[in-house]
N, C-alpha and C positions, 0 to 999 in steps of 0.2 A: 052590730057587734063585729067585732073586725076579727079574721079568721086570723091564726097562729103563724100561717106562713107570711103575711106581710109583715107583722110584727116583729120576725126573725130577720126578716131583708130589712128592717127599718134602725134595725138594732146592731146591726152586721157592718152597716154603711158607715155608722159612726158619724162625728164630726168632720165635715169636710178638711180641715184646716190638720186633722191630726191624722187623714189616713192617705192625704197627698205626700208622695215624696217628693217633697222639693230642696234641693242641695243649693244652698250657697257655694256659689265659687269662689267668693273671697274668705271661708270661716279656715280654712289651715295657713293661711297668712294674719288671720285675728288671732289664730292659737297660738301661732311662732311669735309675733310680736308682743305677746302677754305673758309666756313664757321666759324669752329672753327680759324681758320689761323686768319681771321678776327678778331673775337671777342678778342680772346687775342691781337689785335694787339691795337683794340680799349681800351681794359681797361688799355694794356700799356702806350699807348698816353695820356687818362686821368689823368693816377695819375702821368706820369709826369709834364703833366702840372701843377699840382696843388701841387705836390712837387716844380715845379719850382717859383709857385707864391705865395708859402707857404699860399693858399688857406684852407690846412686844419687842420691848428692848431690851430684857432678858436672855432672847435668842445667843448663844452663844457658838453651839455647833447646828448645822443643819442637816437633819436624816428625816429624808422624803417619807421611810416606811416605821419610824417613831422611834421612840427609844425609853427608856425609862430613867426619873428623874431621878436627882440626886435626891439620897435619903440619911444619910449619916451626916455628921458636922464636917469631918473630911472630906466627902466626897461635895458638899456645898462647896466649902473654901476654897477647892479645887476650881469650881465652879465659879467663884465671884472674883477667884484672882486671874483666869482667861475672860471673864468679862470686864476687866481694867485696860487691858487692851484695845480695845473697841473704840469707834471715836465716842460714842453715847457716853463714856465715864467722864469724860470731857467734862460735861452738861451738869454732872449727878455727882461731883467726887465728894462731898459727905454723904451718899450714901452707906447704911449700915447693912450691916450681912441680913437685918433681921428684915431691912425694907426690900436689900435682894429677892428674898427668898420671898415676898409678898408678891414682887413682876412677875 
């Protein structure tokens, strides 16, 4: 019969492979290149989306910390007749206030 204290040293020592520290020297250069990997992968995906749903040619003034959109009919038309200016009307001149206000 095996006494209690081996059994406690036997159970202490664990798995060799999970109570050795061994540090990879290359895993914070596999994080940074997974990470960045990522995020270009995401700004990719975004802007073609929004290339694809021609989501941003709309833009008509740009404010970095946001603004709130137009919400009255006035304040649209305001809006779609500084967006005729733009070379993008170029592209779009039958577009309708109602397709505007869909970009």
């Amino acid at each position: 019969m095996a006494s209690p204290t081996s059994s406690i040293t036997s159970i202490s020592k664990g798995l060799p492979i999970l109570s050795q520290s061994t540090v990879n020297p290359h895993a914070p250069l596999g994080k940074w290149l997974l990470t960045t990997s990522s995020l270009v992968f995401g700004m990719v995906h975004i802007g073609g989306v929004t290339r694809l749903t021609k989501s941003g040619l709309s833009m008509t003034d740009w404010k970095p910390l946001g603004s709130r959109p137009p919400i009255t009919l006035d304040e649209w038309t305001v809006e779609f007749e500084r967006y005729k200016q733009y070379p993008e009307w170029q592209q779009r001149q039958n577009m309708t206030l109602d397709e505007f206000k869909y970009i």
